[in-house]
N, C-alpha and C positions, 0 to 999 in steps of 0.2 A: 413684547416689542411691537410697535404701532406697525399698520401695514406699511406705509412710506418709508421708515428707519430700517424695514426689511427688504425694503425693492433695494433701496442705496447698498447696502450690506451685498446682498446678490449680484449686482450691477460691478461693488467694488473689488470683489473676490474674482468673477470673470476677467474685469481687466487686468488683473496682478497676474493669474493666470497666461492670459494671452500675453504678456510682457515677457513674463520668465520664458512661454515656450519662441518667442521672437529672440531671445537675447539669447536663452542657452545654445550651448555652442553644437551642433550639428553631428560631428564629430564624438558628446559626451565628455566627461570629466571624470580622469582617470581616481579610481578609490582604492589604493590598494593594488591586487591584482586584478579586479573589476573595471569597467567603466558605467558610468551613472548616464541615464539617458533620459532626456522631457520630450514626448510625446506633439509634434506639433503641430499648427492647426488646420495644416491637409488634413494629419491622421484623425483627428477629433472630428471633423466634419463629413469626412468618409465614413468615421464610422457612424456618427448618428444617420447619416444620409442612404444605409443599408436598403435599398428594397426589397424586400424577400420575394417580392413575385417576380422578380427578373434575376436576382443574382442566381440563377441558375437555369438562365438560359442554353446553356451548351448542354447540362444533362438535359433537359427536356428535348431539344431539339435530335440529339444520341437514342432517347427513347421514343420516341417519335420514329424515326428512322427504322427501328426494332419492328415496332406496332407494323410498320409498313414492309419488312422485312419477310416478317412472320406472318403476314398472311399471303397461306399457300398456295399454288394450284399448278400443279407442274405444265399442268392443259397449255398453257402458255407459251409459245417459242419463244418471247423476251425474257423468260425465266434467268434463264444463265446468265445474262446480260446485269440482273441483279443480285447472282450470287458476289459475279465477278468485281463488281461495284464495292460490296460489302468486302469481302476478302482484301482487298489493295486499298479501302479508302476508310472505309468506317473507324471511330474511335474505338471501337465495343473490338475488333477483331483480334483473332488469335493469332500470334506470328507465330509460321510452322515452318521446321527444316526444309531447306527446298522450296519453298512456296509450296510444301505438298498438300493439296487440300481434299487429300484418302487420307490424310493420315489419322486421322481413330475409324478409320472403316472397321479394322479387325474388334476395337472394343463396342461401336455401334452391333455389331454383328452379334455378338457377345449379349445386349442391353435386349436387343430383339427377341432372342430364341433361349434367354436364362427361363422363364417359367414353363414354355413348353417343356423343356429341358429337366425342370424342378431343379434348379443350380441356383445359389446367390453370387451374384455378382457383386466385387466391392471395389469401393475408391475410398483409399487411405486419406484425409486432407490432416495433414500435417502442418502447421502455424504458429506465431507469436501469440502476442495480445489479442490483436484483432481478431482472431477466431475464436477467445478463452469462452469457456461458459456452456460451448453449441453456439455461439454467435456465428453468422453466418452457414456454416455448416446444416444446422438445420432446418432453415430452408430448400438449399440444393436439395438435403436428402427427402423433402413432403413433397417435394416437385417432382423427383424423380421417381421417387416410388408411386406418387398419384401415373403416374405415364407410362411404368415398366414394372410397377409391381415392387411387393416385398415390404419388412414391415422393422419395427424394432429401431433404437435408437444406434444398434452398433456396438462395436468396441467401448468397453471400460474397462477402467482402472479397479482392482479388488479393493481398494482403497476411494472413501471421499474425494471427490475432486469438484473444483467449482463449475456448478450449470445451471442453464436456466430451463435445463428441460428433464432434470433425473434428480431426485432426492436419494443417497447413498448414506450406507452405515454399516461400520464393520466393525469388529471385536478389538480389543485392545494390541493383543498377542501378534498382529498381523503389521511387520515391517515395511514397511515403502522403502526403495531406492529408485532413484533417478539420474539420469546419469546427465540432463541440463534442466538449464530452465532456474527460476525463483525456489523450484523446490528439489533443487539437483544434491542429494545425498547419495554419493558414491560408492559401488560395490566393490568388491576387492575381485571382480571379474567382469565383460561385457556384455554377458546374458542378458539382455534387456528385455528382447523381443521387440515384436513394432511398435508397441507404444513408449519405446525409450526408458522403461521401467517396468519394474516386479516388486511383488511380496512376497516377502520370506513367510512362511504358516510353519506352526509347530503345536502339537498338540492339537485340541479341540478349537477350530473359528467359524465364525461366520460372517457372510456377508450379505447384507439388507441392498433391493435396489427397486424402487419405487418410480413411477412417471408421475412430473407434477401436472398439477390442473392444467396448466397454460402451454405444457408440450404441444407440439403438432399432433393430429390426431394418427395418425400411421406411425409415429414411431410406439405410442401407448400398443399395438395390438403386437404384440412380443408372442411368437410363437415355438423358437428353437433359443435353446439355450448349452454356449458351447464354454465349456472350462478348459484353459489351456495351461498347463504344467509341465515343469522340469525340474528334473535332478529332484526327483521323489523319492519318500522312503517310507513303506506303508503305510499309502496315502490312500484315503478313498474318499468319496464326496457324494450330499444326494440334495436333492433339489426341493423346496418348498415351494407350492403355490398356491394359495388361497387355502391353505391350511391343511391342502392335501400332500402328503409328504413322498415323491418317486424317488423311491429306490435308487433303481436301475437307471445305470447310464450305458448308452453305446459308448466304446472305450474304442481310439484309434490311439495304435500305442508305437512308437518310433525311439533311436534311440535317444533324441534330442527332446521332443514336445509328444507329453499325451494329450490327447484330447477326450474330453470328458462331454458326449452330447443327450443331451433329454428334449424329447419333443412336447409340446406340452399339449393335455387334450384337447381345450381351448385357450384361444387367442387372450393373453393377459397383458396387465398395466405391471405386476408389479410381482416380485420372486424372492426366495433366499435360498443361499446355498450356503450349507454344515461341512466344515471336512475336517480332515483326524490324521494326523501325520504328519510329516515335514512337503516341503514342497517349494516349488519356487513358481507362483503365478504369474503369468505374461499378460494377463488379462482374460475378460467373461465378454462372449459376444451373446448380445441377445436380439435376433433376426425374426426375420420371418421364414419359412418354408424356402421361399425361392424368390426370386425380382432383385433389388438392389439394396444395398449394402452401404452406407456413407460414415464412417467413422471420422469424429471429432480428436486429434489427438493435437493439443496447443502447448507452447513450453516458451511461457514468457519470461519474457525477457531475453531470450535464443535468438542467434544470427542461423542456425539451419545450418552447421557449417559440424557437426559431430557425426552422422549418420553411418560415416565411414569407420568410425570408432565402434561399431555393435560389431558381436559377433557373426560374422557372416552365415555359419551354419542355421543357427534359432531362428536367423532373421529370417532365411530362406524356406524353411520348415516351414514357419509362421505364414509368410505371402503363398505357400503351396497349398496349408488346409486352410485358409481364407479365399482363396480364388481372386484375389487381386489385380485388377487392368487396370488402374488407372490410380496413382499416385500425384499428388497434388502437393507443391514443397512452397506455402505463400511464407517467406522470409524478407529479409531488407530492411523493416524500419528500424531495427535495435542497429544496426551500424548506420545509419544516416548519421545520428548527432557526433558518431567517433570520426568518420572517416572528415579527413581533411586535406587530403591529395589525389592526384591519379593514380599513386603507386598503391595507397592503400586501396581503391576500387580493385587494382590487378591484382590485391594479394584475397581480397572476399571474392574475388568470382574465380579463381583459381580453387579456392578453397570449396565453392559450389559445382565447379566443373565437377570434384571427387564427389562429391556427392551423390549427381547424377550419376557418372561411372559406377558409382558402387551399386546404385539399385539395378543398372541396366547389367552387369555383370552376372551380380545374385539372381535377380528376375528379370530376364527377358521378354516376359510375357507380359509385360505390364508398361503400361503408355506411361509417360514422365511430363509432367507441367506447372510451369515457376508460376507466380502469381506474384508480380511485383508490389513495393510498399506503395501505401497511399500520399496522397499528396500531407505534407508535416511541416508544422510552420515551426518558426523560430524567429526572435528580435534579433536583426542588425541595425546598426545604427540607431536603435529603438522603435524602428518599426519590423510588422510582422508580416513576414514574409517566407519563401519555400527555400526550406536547408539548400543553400550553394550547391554541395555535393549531389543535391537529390537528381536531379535530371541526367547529368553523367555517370549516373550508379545504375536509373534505371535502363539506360542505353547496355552499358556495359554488359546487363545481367539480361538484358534481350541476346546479345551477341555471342553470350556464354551459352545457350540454351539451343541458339542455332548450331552452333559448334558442335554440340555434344549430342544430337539428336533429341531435343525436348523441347514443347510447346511453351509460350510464354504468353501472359495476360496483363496488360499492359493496365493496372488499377488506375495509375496515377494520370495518365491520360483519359480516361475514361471520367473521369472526375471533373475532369474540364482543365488540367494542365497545371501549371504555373499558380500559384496564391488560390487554387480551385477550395483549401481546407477552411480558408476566411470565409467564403461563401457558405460552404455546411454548416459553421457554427454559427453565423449571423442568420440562417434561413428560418422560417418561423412555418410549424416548429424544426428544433436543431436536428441538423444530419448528422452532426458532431459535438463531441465534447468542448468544452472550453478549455481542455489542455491540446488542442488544434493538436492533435495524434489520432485518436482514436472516434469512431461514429458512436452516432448514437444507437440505440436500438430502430430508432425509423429508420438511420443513414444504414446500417448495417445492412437491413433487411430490403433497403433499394438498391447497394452496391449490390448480395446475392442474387434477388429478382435478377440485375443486369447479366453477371455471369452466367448463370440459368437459361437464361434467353439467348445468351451469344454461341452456349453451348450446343442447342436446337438448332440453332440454322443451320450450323457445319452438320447436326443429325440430318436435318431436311433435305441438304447439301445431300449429303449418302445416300439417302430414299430417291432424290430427283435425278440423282447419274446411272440409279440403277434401275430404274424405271427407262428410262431413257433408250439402255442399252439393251433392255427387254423389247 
């Protein structure tokens, strides 16, 4: 085709275009039980007209604030003057019962004096999607363990699960159940344990657990390795590492969970463990000596709203030889697209209130904090924009968490609000996928950085009142 009969061609196709999107009806044309919608030429020109250096001006300006935040000197008498600032105004802030801002005094306390102590310290982050794999989670835990010590990826599954920081391989013989989630195969009882699931073992298994190249470097140095089972029946288990094979395990034996622990001589990447008998595993923690503890436990496709459903006894076993302060429940986005009234917000945050009641019942010892969904777009009228319900779900699920005494982390303001998820995926490179749900690996790992850093100040917060008071 000559260049001229292609510009016409170009030129005529655009204007058919801009016609159809002028003439179609606003409104959309009903197909079915669908409506069919043309795109018009706000949207088209908005979106070629994207800046990436500015569509994210409010996160910059949030991190910014942070940077300015976070550097410390209590030396300072306007110091407080900018805790108080940050507390009442910041996007990044955590809303606490009361306005209380001691409230993780007792688990900072905790984060402080675990290695002098030789204790690990752990925080359950419990999630959808947006955590699957070690996404986000594993940043929190390189950051905190670079700051407080302690080593190992955490809690897993005796079974495969998908990550981007542990390659897994287990024997054939070895059942999963689950009791939510995409891969929710249910038991004929609620033993779960904390990770919401177990394997059934019988006879001779084993289970393979490797750190891949691309882990964070603190979770590869694995140096305690703890097996946790129930309802056994001539069960024993011994540990491989680097082809040396230990025996002997310290055995803490209870009537509900034994625990199976081996220290390792040194600091490894990668382990298996052989067992022989019947058994029902809850999971393999593979830690360090002492410092923190961040377990990844994700169940997509989950509203967070079963937790009450485990059996109370396992669970509490389970958070007692884990040492657990501080539970982390990020749910929400899988009911954004369902809910389509108020009543339904009042029957999911009712159903979260149990929730927290139930940890705070079982484990008292343990701080509780929501982490609402992210900002998640969806077409009305053919443009794309934030689910209706989204802002009144995350209100709702802030006032549930006050109510009940647990902290909440407001994602979807932090993001920058309102259509904030058009910005991540238009930003170059993407903060978000192109199913405007979920980040990307960059978006991920700057939404973490954020939490990470909003977490520190309320710690510096602690250090600066009690300096203070000395």
């Amino acid at each position: 085709m000559k260049p001229h009969n292609l510009l016409i061609f170009i030129v005529s196709v655009l204007l058919i275009l801009g016609f159809i999107s002028v003439m179609f009806p606003k409104d959309g044309i009903d197909i079915g039980m669908r409506k069919l919608y043309f795109p018009d030429i706000e949207d088209v020109i908005a979106g070629s007209k994207t800046n990436p250096k500015s569509s994210l001006e409010h996160l910059k300006a949030i991190e910014e604030e942070l940077r300015l935040q976070l550097y410390r000197d209590s030396l300072y008498t306007d110091s407080l003057s900018h805790y108080i600032a940050f507390f009442e105004e910041s996007p990044m802030r955590i809303a606490l019962p009361g306005n209380d801002w001691n409230f993780f005094n007792d688990f900072f306390a905790e984060l402080d004096s675990c290695q002098e102590r030789g204790e690990t310290v752990r925080i359950l982050h419990y999630g959808d999607s947006q955590i699957e794999a070690d996404r986000m989670t594993d940043y929190i835990r390189q950051h905190l363990q670079e700051k407080f010590g302690g080593a190992g990826p955490g809690l897993l599954s005796a079974q495969p699960m998908p990550s981007f920081s542990i390659n897994q391989s287990a024997s054939e013989n070895i059942k999963r159940y689950s009791i939510e989630g995409v891969y929710r195969i249910p038991a004929s009882h609620t033993r779960y344990g904390v990770m919401g699931q177990f394997s059934a073992v019988s006879g001779q298994s084993f289970i393979s657990v490797g750190m891949r190249r691309k882990a964070y470097e603190n979770a590869k140095q694995i140096q305690t390795v703890r097996l946790f089972v129930g309802r056994d029946k001539n069960f024993s288990a011994r540990l491989a590492v680097q082809r040396q094979t230990i025996e002997r395990a310290a055995i803490s034996d209870s009537s509900l969970v034994k625990v199976y622990t081996w220290n390792l001589p040194a600091p490894a990447s990668n382990f298996s463990l052989y067992t022989s008998g019947l058994g029902e595993i809850y999971g393999v923690a593979a830690d360090g000596t002492s410092g923190v503890a961040v377990d990844n436990i994700p169940f997509r496709g989950s509203s967070g709203i079963f937790f009450s459903s485990l059996d109370k006894n396992v669970m509490a076993s389970m958070l007692q030889h884990l040492n657990a302060r501080l539970i982390i429940l990020q749910f929400g986005g899988n009911s954004v697209p369902v809910i389509s009234s108020q009543k339904s917000i009042e029957n999911y945050c009712n159903s979260l209130a149990m929730q927290i009641a139930y940890f705070k019942d079982i484990y008292p010892e343990a701080k509780i904090m929501l982490i609402g969904p992210s900002d998640m777009s969806t077409r009305v009228k053919g443009k794309l924009t934030t689910y209706p319900f989204l802002e009144p779900l995350i209100e709702a699920m802030r006032e549930t968490a006050m109510q009940n005494g647990a902290a909440f982390w407001d994602m979807y303001e932090v993001m920058g609000g309102k259509d904030s998820m058009i910005k991540w995926v238009r930003h170059s490179p993407a903060l978000a996928a192109s199913d405007y749900v979920h980040f990307s690996t960059k978006g991920v790992e700057r939404i973490a950085a954020m939490f990470y850093e909003t977490l520190m100040v309320y710690y510096d917060y602690y250090h600066f009142t009690a300096n203070k008071d000395n």
